[in-house]
C-alpha positions in Angstrom: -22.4 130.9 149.2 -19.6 133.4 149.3 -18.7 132.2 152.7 -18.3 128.7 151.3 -16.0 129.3 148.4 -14.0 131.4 150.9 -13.7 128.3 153.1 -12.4 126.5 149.9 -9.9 128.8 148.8 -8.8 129.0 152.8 -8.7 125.6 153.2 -7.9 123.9 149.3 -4.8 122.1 150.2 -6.4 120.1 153.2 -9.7 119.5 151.2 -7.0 118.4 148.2 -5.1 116.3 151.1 -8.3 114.5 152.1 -9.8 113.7 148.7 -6.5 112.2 147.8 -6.2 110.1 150.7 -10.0 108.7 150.2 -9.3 108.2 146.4 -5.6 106.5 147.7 -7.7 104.3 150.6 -10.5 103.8 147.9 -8.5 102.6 144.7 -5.1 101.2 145.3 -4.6 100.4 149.6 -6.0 100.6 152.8 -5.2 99.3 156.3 -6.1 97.6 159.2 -5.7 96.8 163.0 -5.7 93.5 163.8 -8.0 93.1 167.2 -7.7 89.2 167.3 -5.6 86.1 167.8 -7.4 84.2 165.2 -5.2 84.5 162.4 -1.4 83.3 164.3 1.1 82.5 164.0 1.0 84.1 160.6 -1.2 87.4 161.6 -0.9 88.9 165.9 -3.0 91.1 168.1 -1.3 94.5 167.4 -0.2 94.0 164.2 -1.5 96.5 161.2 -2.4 94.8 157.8 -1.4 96.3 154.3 -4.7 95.6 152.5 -4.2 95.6 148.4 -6.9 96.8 146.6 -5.4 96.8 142.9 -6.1 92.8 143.0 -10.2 92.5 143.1 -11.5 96.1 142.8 -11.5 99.3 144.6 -14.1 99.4 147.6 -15.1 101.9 150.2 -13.1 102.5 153.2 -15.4 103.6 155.5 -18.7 102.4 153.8 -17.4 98.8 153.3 -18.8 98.2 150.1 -17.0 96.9 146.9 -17.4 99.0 143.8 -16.0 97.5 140.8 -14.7 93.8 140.3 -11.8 92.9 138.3 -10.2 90.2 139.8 -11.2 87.2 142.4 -9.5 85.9 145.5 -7.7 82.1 145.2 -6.9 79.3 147.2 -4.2 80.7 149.8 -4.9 84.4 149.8 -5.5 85.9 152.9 -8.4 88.7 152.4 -10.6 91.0 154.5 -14.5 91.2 153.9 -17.4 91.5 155.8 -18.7 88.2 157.1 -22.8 87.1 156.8 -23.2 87.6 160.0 -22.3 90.9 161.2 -21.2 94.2 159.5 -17.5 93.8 161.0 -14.3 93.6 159.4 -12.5 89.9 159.4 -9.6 88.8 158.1 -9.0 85.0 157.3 -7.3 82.6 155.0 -9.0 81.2 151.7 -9.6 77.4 152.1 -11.8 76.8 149.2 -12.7 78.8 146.1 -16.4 78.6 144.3 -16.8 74.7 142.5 -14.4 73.1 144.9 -15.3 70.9 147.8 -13.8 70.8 151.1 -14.1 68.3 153.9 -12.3 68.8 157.1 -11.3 65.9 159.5 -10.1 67.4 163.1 -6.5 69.5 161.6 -6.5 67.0 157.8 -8.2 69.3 155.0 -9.4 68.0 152.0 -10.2 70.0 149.0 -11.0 68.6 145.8 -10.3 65.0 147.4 -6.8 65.9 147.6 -5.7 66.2 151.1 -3.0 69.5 151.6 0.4 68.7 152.7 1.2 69.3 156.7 4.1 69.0 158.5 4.9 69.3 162.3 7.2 72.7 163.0 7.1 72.9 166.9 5.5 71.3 169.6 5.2 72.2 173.5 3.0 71.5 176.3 0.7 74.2 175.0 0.4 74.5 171.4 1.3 73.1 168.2 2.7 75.5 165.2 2.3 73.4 162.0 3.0 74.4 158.1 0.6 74.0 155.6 0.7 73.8 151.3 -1.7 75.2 149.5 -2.4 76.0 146.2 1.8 75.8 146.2 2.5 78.2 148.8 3.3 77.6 152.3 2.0 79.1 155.4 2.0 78.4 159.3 -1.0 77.6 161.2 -1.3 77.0 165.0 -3.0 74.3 167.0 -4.1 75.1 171.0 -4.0 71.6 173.0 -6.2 72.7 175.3 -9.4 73.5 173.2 -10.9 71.4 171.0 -10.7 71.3 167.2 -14.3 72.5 165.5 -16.0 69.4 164.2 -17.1 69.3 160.2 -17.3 65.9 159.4 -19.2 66.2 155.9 -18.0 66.9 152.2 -18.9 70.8 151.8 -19.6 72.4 147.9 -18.9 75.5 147.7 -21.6 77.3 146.0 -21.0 80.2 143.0 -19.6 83.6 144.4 -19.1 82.1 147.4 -15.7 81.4 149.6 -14.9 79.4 152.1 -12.3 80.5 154.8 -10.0 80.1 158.0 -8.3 81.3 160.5 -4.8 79.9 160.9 -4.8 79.2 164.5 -7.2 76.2 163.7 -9.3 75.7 167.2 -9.4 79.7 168.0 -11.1 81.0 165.1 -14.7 81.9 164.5 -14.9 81.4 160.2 -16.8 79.7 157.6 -16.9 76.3 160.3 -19.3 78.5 162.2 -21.0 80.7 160.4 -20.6 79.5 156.5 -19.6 81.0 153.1 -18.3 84.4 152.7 -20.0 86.8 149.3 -17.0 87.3 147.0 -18.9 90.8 146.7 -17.8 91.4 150.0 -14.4 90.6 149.8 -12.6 94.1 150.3 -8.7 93.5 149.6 -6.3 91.2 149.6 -3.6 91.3 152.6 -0.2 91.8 151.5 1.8 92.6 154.2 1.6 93.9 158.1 2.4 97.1 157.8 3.5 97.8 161.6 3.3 95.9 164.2 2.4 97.0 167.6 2.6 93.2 169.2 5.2 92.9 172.3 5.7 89.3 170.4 7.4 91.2 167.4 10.5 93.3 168.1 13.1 95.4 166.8 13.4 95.7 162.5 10.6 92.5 162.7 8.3 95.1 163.5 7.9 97.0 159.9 7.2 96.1 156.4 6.5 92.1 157.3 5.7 90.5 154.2 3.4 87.3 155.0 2.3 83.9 153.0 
């Protein structure tokens, strides 16, 4: 015992240091790498994601688990949580909210009947970058022409404390398509910004502080 309070007077500041950064990582922010090219054009491989936690509820950094609830994510938020399927970070675009209905015809998205405004931004031999309005705000989303676009086809409820999400590169993105509803409960933050960005795609001042829609 005497050895162990002498380790904690020794070693105080970094034991202060690390609670702090839990409690920090815990209440208020955390981040994230970004593995993936399922979120572009908004979101690249390399990038690091500002991930708000002051807007649902603190959760656990390394535990992945939510611990209080105070808030719930809307239509257009981009968010991290754990999908049903494996206990794995993702990150991906709210489509639909709990109540609404969403049908999806190849890239034309319905929710609530009410089909969400597209327009055409660029266009080459190999992609198609698009923007999209929803819930008022507008974001980019990304269309490979050589895959093919996930097929829905049917009019899909969205059942209580449930979401349903998307990646913004449309036909490169395993999300709620494929695997179904995401548990508001595990919903851990809401992405505000990237962070830094180690992407060869982003240079110079592009590279820090990127605030995204």
């Amino acid at each position: 015992m005497q050895k162990i309070k002498q380790l904690i007077r020794e070693y105080r500041a970094l034991l202060l240091f690390v609670f702090l950064l839990i409690f920090f990582r815990t209440a208020y922010a955390d981040w994230s790498p970004v593995p993936t090219s399922s979120m572009e054009p908004t979101i690249l491989p390399g990038d690091v994601l500002w991930i708000d936690k002051t807007h649902y509820g603190p959760s656990l950094p390394f535990l992945n688990k939510r611990l209080l609830t105070w808030g719930h994510p809307e239509r257009g938020d981009i968010i991290t949580f754990i999908p049903p399927h494996e206990d794995i970070l993702y990150v991906k675009r709210v489509m639909a909210i709990a109540g609404d209905s969403i049908r999806i015809e190849g890239n034309d998205i319905y929710v609530n009947g009410v089909q969400l405004e597209q327009s055409l931004v660029e266009s080459n031999d190999s992609e198609l970058i698009g923007s999209e309005i929803i819930a008022g705000t507008e974001h980019a989303f990304k269309i490979s022409k050589d895959r093919r676009l996930p097929y829905v086809g049917r009019t899909i409820l969205v059942p209580e404390n449930k979401l349903f999400v998307m990646g913004d590169f449309r036909n490169n993105s395993a999300d709620s398509r494929v695997w179904g509803f995401v548990d508001e409960n595990n919903v851990l933050g809401k992405v505000s910004a990237v962070a830094v960005s180690f992407s060869s795609e982003r240079q110079g001042l592009s590279r820090l502080a990127i605030s995204i829609q």
